[in-house]
C-alpha positions in Angstrom: 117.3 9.8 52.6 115.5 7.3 50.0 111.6 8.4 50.5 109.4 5.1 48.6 106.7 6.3 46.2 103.4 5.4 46.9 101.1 3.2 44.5 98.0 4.7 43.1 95.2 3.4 44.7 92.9 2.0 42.2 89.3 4.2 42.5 87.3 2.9 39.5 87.6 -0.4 37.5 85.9 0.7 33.4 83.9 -2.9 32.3 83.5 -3.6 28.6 80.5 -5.8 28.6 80.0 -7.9 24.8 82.9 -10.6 25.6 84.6 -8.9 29.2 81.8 -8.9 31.2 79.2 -11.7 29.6 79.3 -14.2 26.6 77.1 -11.8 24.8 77.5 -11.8 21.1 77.3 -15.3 19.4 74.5 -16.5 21.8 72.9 -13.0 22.3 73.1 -10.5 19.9 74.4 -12.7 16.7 70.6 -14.2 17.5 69.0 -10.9 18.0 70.7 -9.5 14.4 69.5 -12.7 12.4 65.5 -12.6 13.5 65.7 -8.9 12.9 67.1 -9.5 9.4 64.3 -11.5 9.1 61.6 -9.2 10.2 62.2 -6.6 7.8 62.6 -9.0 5.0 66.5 -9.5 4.5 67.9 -12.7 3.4 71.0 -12.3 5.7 72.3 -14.5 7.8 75.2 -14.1 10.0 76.6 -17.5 11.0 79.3 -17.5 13.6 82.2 -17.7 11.3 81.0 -14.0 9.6 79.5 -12.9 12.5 82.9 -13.1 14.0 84.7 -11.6 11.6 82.1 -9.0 11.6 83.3 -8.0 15.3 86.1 -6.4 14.0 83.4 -3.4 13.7 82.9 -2.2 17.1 78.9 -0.6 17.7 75.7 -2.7 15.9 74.7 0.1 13.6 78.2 0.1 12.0 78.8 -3.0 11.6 75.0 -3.2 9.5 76.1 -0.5 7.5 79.8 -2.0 6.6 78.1 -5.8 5.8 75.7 -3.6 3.2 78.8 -2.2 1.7 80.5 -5.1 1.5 77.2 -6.3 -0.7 77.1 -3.2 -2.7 73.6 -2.7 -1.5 72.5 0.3 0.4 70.8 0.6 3.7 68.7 3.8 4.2 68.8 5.6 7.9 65.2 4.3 8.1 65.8 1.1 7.4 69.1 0.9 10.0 66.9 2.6 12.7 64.0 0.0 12.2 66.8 -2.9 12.7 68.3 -1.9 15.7 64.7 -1.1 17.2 63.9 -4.8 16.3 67.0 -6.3 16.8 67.4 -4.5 20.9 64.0 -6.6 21.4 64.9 -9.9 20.0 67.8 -9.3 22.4 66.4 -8.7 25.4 64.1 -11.7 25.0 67.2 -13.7 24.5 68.6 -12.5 27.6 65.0 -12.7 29.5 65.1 -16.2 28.7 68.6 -17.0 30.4 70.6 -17.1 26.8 73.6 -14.5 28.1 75.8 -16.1 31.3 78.9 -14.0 33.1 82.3 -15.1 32.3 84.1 -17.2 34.9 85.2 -15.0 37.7 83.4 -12.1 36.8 80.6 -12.2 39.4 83.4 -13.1 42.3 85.3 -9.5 41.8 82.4 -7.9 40.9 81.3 -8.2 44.2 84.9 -7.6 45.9 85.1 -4.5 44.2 81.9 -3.2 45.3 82.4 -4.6 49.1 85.6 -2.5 48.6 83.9 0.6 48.0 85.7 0.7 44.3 83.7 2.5 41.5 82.5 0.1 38.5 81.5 1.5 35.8 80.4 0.0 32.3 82.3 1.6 29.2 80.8 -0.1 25.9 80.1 0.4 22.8 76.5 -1.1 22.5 73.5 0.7 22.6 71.8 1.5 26.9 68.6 -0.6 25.9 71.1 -4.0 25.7 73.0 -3.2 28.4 69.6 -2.3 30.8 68.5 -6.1 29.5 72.0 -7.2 30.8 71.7 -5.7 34.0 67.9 -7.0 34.4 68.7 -10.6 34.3 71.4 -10.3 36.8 70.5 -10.9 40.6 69.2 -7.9 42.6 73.2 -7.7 44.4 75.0 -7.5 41.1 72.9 -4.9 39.1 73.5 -2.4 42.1 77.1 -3.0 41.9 77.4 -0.2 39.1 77.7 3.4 40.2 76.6 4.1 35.9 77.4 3.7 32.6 78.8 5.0 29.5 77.0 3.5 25.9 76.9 4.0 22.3 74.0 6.5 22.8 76.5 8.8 24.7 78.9 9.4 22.6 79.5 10.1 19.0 82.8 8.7 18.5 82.7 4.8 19.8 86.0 2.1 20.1 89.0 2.4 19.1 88.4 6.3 19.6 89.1 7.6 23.3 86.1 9.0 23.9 84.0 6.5 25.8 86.7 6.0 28.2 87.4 10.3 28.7 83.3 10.3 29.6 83.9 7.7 32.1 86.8 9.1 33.9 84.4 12.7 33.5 81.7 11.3 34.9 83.0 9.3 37.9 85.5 12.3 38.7 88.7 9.9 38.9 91.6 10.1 37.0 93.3 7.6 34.8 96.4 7.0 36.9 94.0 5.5 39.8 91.6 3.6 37.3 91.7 0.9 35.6 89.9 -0.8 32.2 88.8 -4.7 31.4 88.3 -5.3 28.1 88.3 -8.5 25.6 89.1 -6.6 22.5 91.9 -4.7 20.5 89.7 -1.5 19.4 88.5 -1.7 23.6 92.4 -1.8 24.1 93.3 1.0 21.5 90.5 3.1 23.3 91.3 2.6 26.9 95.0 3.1 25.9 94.6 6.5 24.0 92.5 7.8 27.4 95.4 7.0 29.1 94.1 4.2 31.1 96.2 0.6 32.3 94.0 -2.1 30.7 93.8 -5.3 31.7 92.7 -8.2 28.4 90.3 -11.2 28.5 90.7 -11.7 25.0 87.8 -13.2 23.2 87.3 -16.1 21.2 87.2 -14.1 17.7 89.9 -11.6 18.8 93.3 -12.5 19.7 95.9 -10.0 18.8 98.5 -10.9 21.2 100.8 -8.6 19.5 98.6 -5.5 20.2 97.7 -7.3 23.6 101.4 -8.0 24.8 102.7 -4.4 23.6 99.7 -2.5 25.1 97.7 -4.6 27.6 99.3 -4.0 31.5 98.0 -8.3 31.5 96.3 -10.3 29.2 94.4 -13.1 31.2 92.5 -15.8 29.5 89.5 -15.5 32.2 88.9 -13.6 35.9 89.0 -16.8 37.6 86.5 -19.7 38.3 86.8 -23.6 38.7 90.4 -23.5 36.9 93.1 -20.6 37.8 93.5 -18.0 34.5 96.1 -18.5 32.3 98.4 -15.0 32.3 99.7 -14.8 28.8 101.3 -11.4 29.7 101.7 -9.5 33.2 102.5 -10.4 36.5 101.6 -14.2 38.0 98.2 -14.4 39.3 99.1 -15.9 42.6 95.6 -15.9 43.9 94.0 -18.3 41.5 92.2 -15.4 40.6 91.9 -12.0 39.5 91.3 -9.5 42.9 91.3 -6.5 44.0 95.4 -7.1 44.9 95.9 -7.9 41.5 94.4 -4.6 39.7 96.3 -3.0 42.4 99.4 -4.6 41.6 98.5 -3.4 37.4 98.4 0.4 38.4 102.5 0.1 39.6 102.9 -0.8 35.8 104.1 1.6 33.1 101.7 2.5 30.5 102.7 0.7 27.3 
């Protein structure tokens, strides 16, 4: 007798927020970055073409201190502490003042997931005060839809390393064969990957390693859903018109890559 195996169910969904959960960095933070430059009297400015490649450096803090390398100049730990200070508030009035929108589909399976009784949990590697700002300028509904969060203030070791991702699963009790990760990014992927976790891929704008994606990624999507059905570049079809519950279901029956 032929007994089936039964499918995981899927218990916690991990969001990446800069570029997976909200158009965040060139209209949010590349802003925020730039005044706060200003403020403490640095003539840099980060247009989109080098802020972009700049995102190759996941976490705020780093990336500062690899741009004053590049220069040759030298940032004290003073110095670096004053800009993100400055540079968290600059962002939070850009959000405050409606400068940070979801991605399409987002706010649709956000809210299927938590109807569901699914875990959501936000894995990222900016700092708790940006992500808090986030949160606030979402409606009442979606800001409760979170059961916590994992930021760059909680662990020492950010993306690509595993450690973000190995807090989450810790924290929500869950393990990584019945979770699942959404990111936009290859160091997101590398992380997710190395905690042993099926990842789905919204690549950004700035990053598209479709190589990387293809080999590791469970899918790779363009978007969630919205107005116009996503485009899967790699994964099973997306019969819905959207990405669902069914669909992240249907990822945890996939082999890790």
């Amino acid at each position: 007798m032929v007994r089936s195996v039964a499918m995981p169910c899927l218990q916690a969904v991990f969001w990446d927020v800069d570029g997976t959960l909200a158009d965040t960095e060139l209209t949010g933070h590349r802003l925020a970055y730039n005044r706060a430059f200003k403020d403490c009297g640095l003539n840099w400015i980060w247009d989109e073409s080098l802020y972009t490649d700049l995102l190759s450096i996941p976490g705020g803090r780093q990336r500062m201190q690899h741009y004053s390398e590049r220069l040759g100049q030298s940032l004290d730990a003073d110095l670096l502490d004053r800009l993100r200070v400055i540079k968290q508030r600059h962002y939070l009035d850009v959000v405050a003042s409606g400068g940070v929108q979801l991605r399409p589909g987002v706010q649709d399976l956000l809210e299927e997931l938590s109807a569901s009784g699914v875990q959501q949990w936000i894995v990222t590697s900016s700092g708790k005060a940006s992500v808090e700002a986030l949160l606030r300028s979402l409606s009442t509904d979606l800001r409760d839809v979170f059961q916590g969060m994992v930021t760059a203030d909680d662990v020492e070791r950010h993306k690509p390393n595993p450690d973000p991702y190995l807090r989450a699963l810790e924290f929500c009790g869950v393990s990584s064969d019945h979770a699942l990760a959404l990111e936009d990014s290859a160091a997101g992927l590398q992380s997710a990957r190395s905690a042993n976790l099926r990842c789905l891929i919204t690549p950004s704008a700035w990053d598209h390693d479709w190589q990387l994606f293809s080999e590791c990624a469970q899918c790779v999507v363009d978007h969630l859903g919205g107005e116009q059905a996503p485009t899967v570049h790699h994964g099973p079809t997306c019969a819905q018109g959207r990405i669902t519950l069914e669909y992240l279901q249907l990822l945890l029956s996939l082999p890790l890559r």
